[in-house]
C-alpha positions in Angstrom: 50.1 -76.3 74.3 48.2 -73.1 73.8 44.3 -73.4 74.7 41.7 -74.2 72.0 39.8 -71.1 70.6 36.1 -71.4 72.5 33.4 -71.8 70.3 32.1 -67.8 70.6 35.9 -67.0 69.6 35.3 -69.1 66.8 32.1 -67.6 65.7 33.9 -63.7 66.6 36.9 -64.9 64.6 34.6 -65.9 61.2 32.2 -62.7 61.9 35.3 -60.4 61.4 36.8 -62.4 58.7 33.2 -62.1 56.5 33.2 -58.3 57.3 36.4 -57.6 56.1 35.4 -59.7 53.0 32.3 -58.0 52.5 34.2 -54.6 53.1 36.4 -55.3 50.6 39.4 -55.5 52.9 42.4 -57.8 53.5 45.1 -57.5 55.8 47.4 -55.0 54.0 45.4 -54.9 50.9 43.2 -52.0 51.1 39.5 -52.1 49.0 39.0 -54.5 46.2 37.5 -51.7 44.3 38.6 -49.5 42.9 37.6 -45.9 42.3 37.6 -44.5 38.8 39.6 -41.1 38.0 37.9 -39.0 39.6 36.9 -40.7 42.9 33.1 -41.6 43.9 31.3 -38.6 42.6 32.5 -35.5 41.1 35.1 -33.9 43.5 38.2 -35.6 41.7 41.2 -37.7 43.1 42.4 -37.3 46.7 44.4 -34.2 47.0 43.4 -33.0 43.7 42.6 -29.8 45.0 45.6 -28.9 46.6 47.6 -29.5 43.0 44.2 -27.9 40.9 43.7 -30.4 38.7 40.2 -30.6 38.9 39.5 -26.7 39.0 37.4 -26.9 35.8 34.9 -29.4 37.8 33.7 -28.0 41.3 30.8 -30.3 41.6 28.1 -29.3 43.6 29.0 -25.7 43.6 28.2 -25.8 39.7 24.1 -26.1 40.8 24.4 -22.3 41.5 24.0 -21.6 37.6 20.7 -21.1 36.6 20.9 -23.4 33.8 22.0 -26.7 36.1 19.6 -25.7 38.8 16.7 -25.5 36.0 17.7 -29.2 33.8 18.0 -30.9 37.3 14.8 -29.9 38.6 12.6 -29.9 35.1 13.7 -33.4 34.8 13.2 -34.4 38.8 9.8 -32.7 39.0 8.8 -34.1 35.7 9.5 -37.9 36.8 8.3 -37.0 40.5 4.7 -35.8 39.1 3.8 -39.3 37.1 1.8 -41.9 39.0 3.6 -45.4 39.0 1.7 -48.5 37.7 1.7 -52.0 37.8 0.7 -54.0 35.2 0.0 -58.0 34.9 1.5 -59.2 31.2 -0.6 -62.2 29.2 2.5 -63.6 28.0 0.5 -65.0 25.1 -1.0 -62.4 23.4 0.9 -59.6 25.2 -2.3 -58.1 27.1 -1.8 -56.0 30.4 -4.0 -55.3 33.5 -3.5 -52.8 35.1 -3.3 -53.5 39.0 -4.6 -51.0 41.1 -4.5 -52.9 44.5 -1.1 -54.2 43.8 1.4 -54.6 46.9 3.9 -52.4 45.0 1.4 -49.6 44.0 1.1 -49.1 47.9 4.5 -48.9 48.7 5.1 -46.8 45.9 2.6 -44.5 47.6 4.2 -44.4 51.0 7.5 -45.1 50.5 8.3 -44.1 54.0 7.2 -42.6 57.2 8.2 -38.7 55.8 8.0 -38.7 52.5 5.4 -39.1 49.7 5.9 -41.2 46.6 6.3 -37.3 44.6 9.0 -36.8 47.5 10.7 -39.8 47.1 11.3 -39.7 43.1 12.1 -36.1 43.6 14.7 -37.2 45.4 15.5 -40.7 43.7 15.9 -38.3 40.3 18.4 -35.4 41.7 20.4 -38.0 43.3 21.6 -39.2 40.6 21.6 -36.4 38.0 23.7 -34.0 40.5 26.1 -36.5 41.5 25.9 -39.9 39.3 24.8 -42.0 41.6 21.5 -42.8 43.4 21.4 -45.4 46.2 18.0 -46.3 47.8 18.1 -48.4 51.1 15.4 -50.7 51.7 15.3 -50.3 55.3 12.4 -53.0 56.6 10.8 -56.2 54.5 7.3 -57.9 55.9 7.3 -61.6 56.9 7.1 -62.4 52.7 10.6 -61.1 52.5 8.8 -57.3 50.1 10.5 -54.1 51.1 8.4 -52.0 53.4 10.7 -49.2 53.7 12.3 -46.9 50.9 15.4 -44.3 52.0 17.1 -42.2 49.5 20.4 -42.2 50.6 23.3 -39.1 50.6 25.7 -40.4 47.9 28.3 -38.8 49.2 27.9 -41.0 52.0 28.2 -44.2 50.2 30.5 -46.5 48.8 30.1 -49.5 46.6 32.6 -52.7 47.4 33.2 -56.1 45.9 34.1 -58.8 47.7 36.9 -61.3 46.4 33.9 -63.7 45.7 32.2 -61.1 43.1 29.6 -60.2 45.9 28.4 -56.5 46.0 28.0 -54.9 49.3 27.9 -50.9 50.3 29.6 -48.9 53.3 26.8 -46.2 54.5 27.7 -43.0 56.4 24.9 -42.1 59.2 21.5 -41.9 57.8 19.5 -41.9 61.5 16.0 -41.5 59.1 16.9 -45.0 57.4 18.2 -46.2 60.7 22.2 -46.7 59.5 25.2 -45.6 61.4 28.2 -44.4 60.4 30.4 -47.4 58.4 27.6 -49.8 58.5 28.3 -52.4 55.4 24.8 -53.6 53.8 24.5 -56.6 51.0 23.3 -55.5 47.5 19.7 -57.5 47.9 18.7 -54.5 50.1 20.3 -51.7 48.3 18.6 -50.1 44.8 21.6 -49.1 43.0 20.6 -46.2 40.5 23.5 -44.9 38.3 24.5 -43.2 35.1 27.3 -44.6 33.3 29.8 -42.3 31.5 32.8 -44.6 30.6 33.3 -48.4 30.5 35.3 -50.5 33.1 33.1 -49.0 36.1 29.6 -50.0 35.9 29.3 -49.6 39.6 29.9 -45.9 39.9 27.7 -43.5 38.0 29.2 -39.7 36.8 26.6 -37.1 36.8 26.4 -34.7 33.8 27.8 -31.9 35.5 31.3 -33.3 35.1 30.6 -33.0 31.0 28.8 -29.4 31.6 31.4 -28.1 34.0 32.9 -25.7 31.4 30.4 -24.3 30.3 28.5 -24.1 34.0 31.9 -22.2 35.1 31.6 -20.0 32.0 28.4 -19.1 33.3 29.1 -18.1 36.6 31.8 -16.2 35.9 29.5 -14.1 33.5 26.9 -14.0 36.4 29.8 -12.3 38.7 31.0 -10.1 36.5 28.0 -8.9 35.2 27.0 -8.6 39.2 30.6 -6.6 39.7 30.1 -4.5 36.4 26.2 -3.0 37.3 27.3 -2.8 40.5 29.9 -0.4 39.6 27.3 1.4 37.7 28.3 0.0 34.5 31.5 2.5 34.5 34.5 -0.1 35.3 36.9 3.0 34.6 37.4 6.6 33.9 40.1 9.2 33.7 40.8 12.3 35.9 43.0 14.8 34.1 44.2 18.2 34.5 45.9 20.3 32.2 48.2 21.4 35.2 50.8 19.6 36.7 50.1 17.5 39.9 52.0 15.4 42.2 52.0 11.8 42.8 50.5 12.6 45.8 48.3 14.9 45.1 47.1 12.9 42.5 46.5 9.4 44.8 44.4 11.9 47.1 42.2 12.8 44.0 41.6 9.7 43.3 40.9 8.1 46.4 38.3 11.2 47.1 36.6 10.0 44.1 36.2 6.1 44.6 34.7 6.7 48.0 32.7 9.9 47.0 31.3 8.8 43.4 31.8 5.4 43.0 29.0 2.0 43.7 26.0 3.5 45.9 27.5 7.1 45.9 26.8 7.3 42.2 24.9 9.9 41.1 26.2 12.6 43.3 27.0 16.4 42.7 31.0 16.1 41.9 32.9 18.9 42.8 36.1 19.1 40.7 39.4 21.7 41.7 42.1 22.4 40.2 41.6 22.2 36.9 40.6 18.5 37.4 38.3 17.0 34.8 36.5 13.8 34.5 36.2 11.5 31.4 34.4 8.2 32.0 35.3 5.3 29.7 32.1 2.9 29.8 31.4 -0.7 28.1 28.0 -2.0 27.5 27.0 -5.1 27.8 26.4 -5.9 24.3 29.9 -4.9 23.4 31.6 -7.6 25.9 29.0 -10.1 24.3 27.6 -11.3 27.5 24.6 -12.1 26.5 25.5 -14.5 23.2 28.0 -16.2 25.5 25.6 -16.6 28.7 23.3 -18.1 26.3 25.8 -20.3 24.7 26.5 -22.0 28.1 22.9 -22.4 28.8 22.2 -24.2 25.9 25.9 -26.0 26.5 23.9 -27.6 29.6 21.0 -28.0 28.0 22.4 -30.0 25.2 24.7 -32.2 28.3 21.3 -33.1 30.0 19.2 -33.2 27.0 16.9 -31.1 27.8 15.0 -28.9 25.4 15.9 -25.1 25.5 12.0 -24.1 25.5 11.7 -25.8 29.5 14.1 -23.5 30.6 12.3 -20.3 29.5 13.9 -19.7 25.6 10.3 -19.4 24.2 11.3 -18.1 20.9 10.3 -21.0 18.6 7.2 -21.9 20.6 3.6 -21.3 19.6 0.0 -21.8 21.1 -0.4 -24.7 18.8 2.7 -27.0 18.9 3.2 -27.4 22.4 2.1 -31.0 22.3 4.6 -31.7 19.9 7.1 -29.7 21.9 6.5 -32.0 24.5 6.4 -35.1 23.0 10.1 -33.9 21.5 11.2 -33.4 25.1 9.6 -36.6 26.2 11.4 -38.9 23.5 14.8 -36.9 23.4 14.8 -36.8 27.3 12.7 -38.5 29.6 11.9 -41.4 27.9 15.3 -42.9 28.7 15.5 -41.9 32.4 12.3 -43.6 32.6 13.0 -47.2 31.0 15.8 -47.0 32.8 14.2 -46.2 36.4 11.3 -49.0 35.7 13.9 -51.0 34.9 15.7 -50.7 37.9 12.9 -51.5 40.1 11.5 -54.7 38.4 15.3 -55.8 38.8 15.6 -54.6 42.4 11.9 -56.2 43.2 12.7 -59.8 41.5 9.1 -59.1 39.5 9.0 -62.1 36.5 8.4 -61.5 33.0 4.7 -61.3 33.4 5.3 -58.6 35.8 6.1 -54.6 34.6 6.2 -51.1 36.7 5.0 -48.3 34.3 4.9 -44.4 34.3 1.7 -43.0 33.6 1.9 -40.9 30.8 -1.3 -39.8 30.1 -1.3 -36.5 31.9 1.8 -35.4 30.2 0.8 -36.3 26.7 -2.9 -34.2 27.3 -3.9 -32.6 24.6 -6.1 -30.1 24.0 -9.9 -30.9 23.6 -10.5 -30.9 20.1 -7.6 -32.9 19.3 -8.5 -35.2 22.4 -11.9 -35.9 21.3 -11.1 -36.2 17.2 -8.8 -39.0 18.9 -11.1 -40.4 20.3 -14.0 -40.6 17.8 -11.2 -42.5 15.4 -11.0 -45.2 18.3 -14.2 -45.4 18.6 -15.2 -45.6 15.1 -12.3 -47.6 14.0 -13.2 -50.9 17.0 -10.0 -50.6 19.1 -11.3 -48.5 22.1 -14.8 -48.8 23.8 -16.8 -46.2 25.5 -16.3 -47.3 28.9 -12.1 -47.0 28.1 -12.6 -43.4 26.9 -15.3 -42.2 30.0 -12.3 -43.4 32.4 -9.4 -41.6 30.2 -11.6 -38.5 30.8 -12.9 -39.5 34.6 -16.3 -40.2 34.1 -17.9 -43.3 35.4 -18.6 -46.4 33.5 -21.9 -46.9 31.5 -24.0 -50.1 30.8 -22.9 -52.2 27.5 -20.2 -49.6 27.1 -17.2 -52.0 27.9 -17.3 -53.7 24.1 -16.0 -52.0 21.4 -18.1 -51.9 18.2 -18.0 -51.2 14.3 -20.2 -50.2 11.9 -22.6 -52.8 10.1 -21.2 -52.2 6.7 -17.5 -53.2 7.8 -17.1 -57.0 6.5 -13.9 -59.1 6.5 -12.4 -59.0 2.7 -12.7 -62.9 2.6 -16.6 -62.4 2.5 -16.2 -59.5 0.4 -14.6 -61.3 -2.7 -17.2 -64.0 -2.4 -20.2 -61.3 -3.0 -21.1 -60.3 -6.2 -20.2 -57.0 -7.1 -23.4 -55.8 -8.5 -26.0 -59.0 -8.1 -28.8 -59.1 -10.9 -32.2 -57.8 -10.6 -34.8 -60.0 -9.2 -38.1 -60.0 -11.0 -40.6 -58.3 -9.6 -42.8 -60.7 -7.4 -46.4 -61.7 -8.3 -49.0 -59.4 -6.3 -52.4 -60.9 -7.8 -54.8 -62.2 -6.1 -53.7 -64.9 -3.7 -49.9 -64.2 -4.3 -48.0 -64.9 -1.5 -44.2 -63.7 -0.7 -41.8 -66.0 1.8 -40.3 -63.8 4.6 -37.1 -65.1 3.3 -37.8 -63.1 0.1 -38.7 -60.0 2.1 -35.0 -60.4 4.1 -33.1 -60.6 0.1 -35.2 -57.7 -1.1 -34.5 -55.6 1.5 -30.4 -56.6 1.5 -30.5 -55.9 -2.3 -32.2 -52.5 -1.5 -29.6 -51.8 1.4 -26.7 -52.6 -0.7 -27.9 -50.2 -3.9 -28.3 -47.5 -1.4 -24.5 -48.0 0.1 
């Protein structure tokens, strides 16, 4: 009879058996989930690109266009410039404080030992726009179980798996700055998941727009190299030696071979010296013929339109004036960052177990600055109108609070409309009082004269 397993073979045994369910393996089996179409990111199925089915798509090599480069970094810097708040909700009346010595505000601001909190949503944004998916390793928690530690991973480098028990877990490649090596397997309580969904049936995996804007981002390129090819060639892709004599193959292959290397690229401009009768006729093509520019500027408002982004942040200024920029922003704001941000507050109140009464913000106000008139006109109609007190507008503008400036307050003539029906609308005349000689007047006579007085005047 064989010998009973020891206790530590025991424990071995059960170890491997929970890694290769968190892994998502079985013996035989292979992972438990699957990948969509085109893989985990955006370089297509396994050996795709030895059979070119996904030539149209070339991922990251698609960033080299101008317009991809620009919508990933307007959005990324846009997101990575806003301060990040936390506010406490009154569940009752819906009333939030702001908490500046928050926990989270903190972290936020250091997320690591490298980066800043500007570094680390620069990064947490691009992730995901430039390849679908953004996963953020929380790398060390303090004794009350809050992350300490914040890593943008390489989504390349990871891979999300499900268990046969519905339990979410991620293989890592190396990341020695988080502290992983290669194939290490971590739960999904310490991983912020980020990702944009394209098509239903994988809401773990994320596709990045580039896989819709691929077209038009090829398009683009190409333009780019031909364009490159064509001025380098001094705008003259072809011309025509002739002769009215009659010349040999040979002769003629020499001519023309003299020519390229004499006349042609940096040589141009030279003194040509033509024999035997030979005479040059350059055919030439402008760029406005070939329509270069109406199709380069199709395909960067193709992108555009993918990422949603406005075509006046990428430099088309053409419909912009001195006085509509703040609604040119606010359009960009609503059409395009609004959602990214919802969606990324969203994802940290979810990843950081914060309760209803709990919410992570953006701060806003610097984007939506306006200029100075229109900021204090703005202003004066809170003020006047009781919603906003003075201390609330010295700190939107940086200035220190004031004494009794912390209520808000409305002018004496502004009564309820309950009191209003009650009061007649034009009360009678009171006789004039009796001013002889030992004539007295009550001072509650005085205070009605003076309210019938103050009323005839309003």
């Amino acid at each position: 009879m064989a010998d009973r397993p020891t206790l530590l073979q025991r424990m071995g045994g059960m170890l491997a058996h929970t890694i290769l369910r968190a892994t998502g393996q079985s013996r035989g089996a292979g992972w438990l989930w699957p990948s969509p179409p085109w893989g985990n990111g955006d370089r297509g199925q396994i050996g795709a690109w030895q059979m070119n089915r996904n030539g149209a798509h070339r991922g990251l090599e698609l960033v080299a266009f101008s317009a991809v480069y620009a919508c990933v970094n307007t959005i990324a810097t846009d997101i990575a410039k806003l301060p990040i708040q936390i506010f406490q909700v009154d569940l009752d009346d819906g009333a939030r404080t702001l908490q500046r010595r928050d926990y989270y505000v903190q972290l936020f601001r250091r997320p690591n030992n490298f980066q800043t909190c500007a570094d680390f949503l620069l990064a947490f944004v691009q992730s995901y726009l430039l390849q679908g998916n953004t996963y953020c390793y929380i790398s060390r928690r303090n004794g009350r179980g809050e992350p300490t530690e914040l890593h943008v991973l390489n989504p390349y480098r990871v891979k999300p798996l499900l268990n046969d028990d519905g339990q979410i877990f991620y293989e890592c490649g190396e990341d020695f700055l988080a502290g992983l090596v290669p194939n290490t397997v971590v739960p999904e309580r310490d991983m912020i998941h980020h990702r944009l969904a394209l098509m239903p049936g994988y809401p773990l995996l994320g596709v990045t727009p580039i896989f819709a804007a691929s077209a038009s981002s090829g398009l683009g390129l190409q333009i780019l190299r031909d364009s490159q090819q064509f001025f380098g060639n001094s705008s003259r892709p072809s011309g025509l030696l002739s002769s009215d004599q009659h010349i040999s193959d040979d002769l003629a292959k020499r001519y023309k071979q003299e020519w390229d290397e004499s006349y042609r690229g940096q040589e141009f401009g030279k003194t040509a010296l033509l024999g035997g009768g030979m005479r040059w006729q350059p055919l030439t093509i402008t760029a406005q013929d070939a329509q270069l520019i109406e199709q380069l500027r199709y395909s960067v408002e193709d992108v555009a339109r993918v990422f949603r982004v406005p075509t006046f942040m990428l430099g088309d200024m053409t419909k912009v004036t001195y006085r509509n920029t703040e609604m040119l922003t606010r359009a960009y704001l609503t059409g395009c960052l609004s959602g990214h941000l919802e969606a990324i507050q969203q994802r940290f109140e979810y990843a950081f177990g914060f309760e209803q009464e709990y919410q992570i913000r953006f701060d806003l106000s610097a984007m939506l600055r306006t200029e100075i008139d229109i900021r204090y006109a703005a202003y004066a109609q809170g003020l006047n109108g009781g919603w906003l007190a003075a201390n609330e507008v010295r700190a939107e503008e940086g200035l220190p609070p004031v004494e009794g400036g912390d209520e808000p307050r409305v002018q004496m003539q502004y009564v309820p409309l309950s009191q209003a029906e009650n009061e007649p609308a034009d009360p009678a005349p009171t006789p004039a009082p009796d001013t002889g000689e030992g004539a007295s007047i009550s001072p509650a006579r005085v205070r009605l004269l003076l309210d019938q007085r103050l009323r005839r005047a309003a």
